[in-house]
C-alpha positions as CSV (number, residue, x, y, z in Angstrom):
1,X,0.0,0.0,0.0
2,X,1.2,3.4,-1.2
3,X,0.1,5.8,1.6
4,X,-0.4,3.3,4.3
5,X,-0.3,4.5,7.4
6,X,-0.2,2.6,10.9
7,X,-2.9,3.2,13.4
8,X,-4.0,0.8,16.8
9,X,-7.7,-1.0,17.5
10,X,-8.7,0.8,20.7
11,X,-11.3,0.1,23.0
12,X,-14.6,-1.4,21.5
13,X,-13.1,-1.7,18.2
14,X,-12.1,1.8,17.5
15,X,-9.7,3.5,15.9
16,X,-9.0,6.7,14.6
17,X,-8.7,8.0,10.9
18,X,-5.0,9.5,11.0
19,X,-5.3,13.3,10.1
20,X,-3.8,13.2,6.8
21,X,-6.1,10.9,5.5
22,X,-9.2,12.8,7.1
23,X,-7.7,16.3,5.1
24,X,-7.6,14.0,1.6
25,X,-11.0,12.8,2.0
26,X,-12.1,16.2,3.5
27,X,-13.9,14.6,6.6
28,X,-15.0,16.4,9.4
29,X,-16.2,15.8,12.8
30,X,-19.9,14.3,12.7
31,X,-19.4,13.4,8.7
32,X,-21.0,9.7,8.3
33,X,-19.3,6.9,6.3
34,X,-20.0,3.4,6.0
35,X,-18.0,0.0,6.4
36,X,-17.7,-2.4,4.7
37,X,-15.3,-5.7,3.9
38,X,-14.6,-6.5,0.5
39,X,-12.3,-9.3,-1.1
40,X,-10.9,-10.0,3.2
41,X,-10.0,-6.1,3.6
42,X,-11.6,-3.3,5.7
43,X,-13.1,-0.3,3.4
44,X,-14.6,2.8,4.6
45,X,-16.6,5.0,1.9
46,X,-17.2,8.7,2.0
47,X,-20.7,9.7,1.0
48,X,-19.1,11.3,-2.2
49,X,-17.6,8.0,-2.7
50,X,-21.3,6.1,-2.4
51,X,-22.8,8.3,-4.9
52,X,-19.8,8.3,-7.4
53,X,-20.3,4.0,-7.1
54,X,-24.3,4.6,-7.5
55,X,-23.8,6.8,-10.7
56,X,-21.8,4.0,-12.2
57,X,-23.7,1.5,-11.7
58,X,-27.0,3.4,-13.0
59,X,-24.9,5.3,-15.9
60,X,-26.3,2.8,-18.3
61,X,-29.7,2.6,-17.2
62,X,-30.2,6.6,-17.4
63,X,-30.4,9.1,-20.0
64,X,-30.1,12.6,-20.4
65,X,-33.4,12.6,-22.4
66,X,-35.5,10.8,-19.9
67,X,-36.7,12.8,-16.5
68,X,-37.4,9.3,-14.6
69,X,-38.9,11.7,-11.6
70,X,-41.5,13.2,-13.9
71,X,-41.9,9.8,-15.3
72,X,-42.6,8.6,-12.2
73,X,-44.7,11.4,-11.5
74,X,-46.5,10.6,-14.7
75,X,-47.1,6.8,-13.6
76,X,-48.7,7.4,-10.4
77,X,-51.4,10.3,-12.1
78,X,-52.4,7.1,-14.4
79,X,-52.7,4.9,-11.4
80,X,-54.8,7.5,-9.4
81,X,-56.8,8.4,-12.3
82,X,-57.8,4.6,-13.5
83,X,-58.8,4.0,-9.7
């Protein structure tokens, strides 16, 4: 690992995100990630990082031309109309 830096488990499983590593991923007090484990290592994600991931994953299934909220929208004024 590159930028590997060497922090301790404290007590009740904590430990602390060393400073430099907060500044890169701009974290501050009170931000919320997640944790995960993935292929046997620990992996924290940002919120940016989350969205970034969901984007890629749903890249292919959006378009530009389509508004899926008004289509949505749409949908449901059917629905309450046919009822």
């Amino acid at each position: 690992m590159e930028d590997a830096i060497t922090t301790r488990i404290g007590d009740n499983g904590r430990f602390v995100i060393p400073s430099e590593i907060r500044k890169q991923l701009k974290l501050r007090d009170g931000d919320r990630v997640q944790v995960g484990i993935q292929d046997g290592k620990i992996v924290i994600y940002t919120a940016e990082a989350l969205l970034a991931e969901f984007y890629g994953l749903t890249r292919n299934v959006r378009s530009a031309d389509v508004d899926v909220v008004q289509e949505l929208i749409d949908e449901r004024r059917q629905e309450a109309a046919s009822e």
